[in-house]
N, C-alpha and C positions, 0 to 999 in steps of 0.2 A: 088755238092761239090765245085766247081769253085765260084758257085754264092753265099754261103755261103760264103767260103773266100772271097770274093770281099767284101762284106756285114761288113764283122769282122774288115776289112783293112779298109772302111769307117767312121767307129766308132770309131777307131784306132786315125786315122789322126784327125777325131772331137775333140776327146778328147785331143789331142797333141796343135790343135792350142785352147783350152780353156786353156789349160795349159799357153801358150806359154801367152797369152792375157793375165790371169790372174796374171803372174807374172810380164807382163812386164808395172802394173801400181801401183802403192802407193798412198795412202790418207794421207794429212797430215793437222791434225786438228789444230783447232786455237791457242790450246796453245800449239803447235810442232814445232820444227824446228828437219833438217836432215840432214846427211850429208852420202851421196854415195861413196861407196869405190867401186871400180873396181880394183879384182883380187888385194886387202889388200890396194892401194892406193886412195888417196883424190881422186875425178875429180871435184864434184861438192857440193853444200849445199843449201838447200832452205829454208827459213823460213815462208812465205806466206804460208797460208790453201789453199788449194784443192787438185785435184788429177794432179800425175804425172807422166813421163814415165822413165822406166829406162832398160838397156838390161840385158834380162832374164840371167839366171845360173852366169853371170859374175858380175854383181853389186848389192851391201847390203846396205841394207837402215838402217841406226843406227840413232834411234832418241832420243833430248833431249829437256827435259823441255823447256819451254818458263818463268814456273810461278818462283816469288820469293824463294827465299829458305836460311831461316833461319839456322842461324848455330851458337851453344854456345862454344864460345872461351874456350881453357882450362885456368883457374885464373891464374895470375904473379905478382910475387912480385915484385915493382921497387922501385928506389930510387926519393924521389920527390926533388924539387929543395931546399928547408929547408934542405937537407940529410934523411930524415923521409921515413921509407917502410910503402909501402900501399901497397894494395893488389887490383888487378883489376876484377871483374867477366867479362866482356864482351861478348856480343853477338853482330852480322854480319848478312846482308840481303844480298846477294848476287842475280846477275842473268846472267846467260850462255847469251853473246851476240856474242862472236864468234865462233860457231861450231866448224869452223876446225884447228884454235888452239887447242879449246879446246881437239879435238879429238889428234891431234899430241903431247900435253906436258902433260894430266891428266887422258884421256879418261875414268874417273868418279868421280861420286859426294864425295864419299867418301875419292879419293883419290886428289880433291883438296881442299876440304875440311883440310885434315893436310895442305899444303902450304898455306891455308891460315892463318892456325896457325901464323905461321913464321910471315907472312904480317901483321896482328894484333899485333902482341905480337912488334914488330918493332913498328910501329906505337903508340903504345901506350906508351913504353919505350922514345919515341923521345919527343911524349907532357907533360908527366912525369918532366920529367929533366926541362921544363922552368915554372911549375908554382908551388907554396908552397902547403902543404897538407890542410891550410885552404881555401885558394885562389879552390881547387878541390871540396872542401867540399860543400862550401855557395856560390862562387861568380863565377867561369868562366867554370863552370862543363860542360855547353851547346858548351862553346868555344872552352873548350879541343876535347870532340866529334868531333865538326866538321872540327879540325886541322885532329884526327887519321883518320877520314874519308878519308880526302884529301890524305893523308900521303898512306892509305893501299890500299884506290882505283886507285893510280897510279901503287902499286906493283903486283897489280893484274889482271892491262892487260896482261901481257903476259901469262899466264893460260889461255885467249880466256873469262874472267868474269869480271863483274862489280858490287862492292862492295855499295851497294845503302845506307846502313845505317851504322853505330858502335855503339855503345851504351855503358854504363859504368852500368851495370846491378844491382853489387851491389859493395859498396869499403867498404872494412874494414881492420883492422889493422894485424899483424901478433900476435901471440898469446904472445908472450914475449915482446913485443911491448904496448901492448892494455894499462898495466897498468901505465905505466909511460908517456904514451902519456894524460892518462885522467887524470894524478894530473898535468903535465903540464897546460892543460887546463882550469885542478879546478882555480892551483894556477893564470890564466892570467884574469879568472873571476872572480876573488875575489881582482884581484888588479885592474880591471878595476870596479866592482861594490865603491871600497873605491874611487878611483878617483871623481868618479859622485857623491857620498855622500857627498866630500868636496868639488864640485862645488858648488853643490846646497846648501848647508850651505851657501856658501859664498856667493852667489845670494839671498839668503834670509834676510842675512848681509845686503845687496845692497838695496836692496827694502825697508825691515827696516828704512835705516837710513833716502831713501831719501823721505819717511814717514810720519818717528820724524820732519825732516827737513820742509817738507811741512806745518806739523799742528803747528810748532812754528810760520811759516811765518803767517798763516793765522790769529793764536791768538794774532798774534802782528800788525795784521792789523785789525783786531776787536777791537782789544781795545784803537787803535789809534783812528779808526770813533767814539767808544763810548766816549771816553774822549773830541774829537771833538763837538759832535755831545749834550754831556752835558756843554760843553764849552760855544756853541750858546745858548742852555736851560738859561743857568745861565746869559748870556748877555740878550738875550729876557728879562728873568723877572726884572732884575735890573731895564731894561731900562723902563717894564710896571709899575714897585713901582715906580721907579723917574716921570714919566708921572701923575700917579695916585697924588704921594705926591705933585707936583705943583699944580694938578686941587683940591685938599684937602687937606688943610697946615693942618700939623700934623701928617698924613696919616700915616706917615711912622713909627714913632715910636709909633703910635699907635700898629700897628703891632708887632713892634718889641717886648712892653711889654706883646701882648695875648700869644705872641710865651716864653716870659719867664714866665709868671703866668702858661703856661700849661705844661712846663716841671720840676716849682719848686712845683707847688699844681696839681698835676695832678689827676682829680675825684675826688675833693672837690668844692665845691659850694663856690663861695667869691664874696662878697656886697661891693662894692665900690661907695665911693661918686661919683657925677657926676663934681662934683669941683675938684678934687682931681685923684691920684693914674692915670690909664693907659685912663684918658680923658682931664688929662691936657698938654695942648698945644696945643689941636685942637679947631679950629672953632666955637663957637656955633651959630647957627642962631637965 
């Protein structure tokens, strides 16, 4: 009986120090970080993977993510710097980088999740107020983002997180809003379409004229070389008939009269003495 209970009391204590061993080590995987309370308070936090020691029945291991974690802002309406409400969708990439804040001021996802509300919706209100609702629209949409970035990932250290992204998910108008915003805009596109309409008319004016302007210069320098250029013609030949009429006295008015027989009997056949009519005055040999 003695050695039976000895026996039971061996396996007793076995089991007690497997206990004892088994509790007093934790595994903490890669995407884990930890943070040990003893007896309800902080002592220690790890965030490195492997195994580690902690003392049995007195210390709890509460672990949290390491990975990104998305969270969709609830929509707000603000006022943009025009006075004009728009309406914000936003979403947030947050990620736990200091445990044991975190454990002290939200001790879960859930519940810093709402204060990051607050941080967001701050944040977005601030970049709101300095730029116009077209300016958010078409041109500084990327720049507002990474003002609310700046803006909400300062307010969000203290929570033990770090707010990695903001995003402006989707914007639209407030429903009483929507229509009077879009004839605004009709009306700025239709006064900006008539502007461009009467540029370009007037550039087309421009081009026209300097055109007309170019093709008068050029036909009036055409017809300067031609008149020139028949100027010399008409001096050449005078001067080949006067050359000609010296080297053949008569020459000339011979000429003169074939040029009028052909425009007074023009295609009629005419017999002229050779003593007479359009060969007197010339030479005979």
């Amino acid at each position: 009986m003695t050695k039976q209970l000895k026996t039971v009391s061996i396996v007793g204590v076995i089991l007690f120090l497997i206990l004892v061993l088994y509790g007093s080590f934790y595994v903490v995987r890669q995407d884990e970080q930890v943070v040990i309370l003893r007896l309800g308070e902080i002592v220690s936090t790890r965030r490195e993977p492997g195994i580690a020691f902690k003392v049995p029945v007195f210390d709890t291991v509460v672990k949290y993510t390491k990975r990104l974690i998305e969270y969709d802002a609830h929509p707000v309406s603000v006022v943009m710097a025009d006075k004009k409400n728009l309406i914000f969708d936003s979403i947030a990439v947050f990620q736990i980088t200091d445990p044991a804040t975190f454990r002290k001021r939200v001790r879960t996802i859930s519940a810093v999740q709402q204060r990051l509300d607050d941080s967001v919706y701050a944040a977005v209100r601030a970049v709101a107020g300095q730029v116009t609702f077209d300016e958010i629209l078409y041109l500084k949409r990327e720049e507002a983002e990474a003002q609310a970035l700046k803006i909400a990932a300062e307010e969000s250290e203290k929570y033990g997180v770090t707010i990695r992204t903001v995003e402006f998910k989707r914007l639209f108008l407030p429903q009483e809003n929507e229509e009077a915003v879009y004839r605004s805009m009709e009306a700025e596109r239709n006064r900006m379409s008539a502007q461009l309409r009467s540029e370009g008319k007037a550039e087309a004016m421009k081009l026209r004229s300097a055109a007309d302007r170019n093709r008068v210069e050029v036909l009036a320098s055409a017809m300067k070389e031609a008149e020139q250029i028949k100027g010399e013609g008409d001096m050449k030949a005078q001067k080949l008939l006067s050359e000609a009429n010296r080297a053949v006295k008569g020459l000339y008015p011979f000429m003169k009269r074939l040029e009028f027989y052909r425009e007074v009997l023009p295609g009629k056949n005419v017999i002229v003495e050779s003593e007479e009519g359009i060969f007197e005055g010339m030479d005979r040999p």
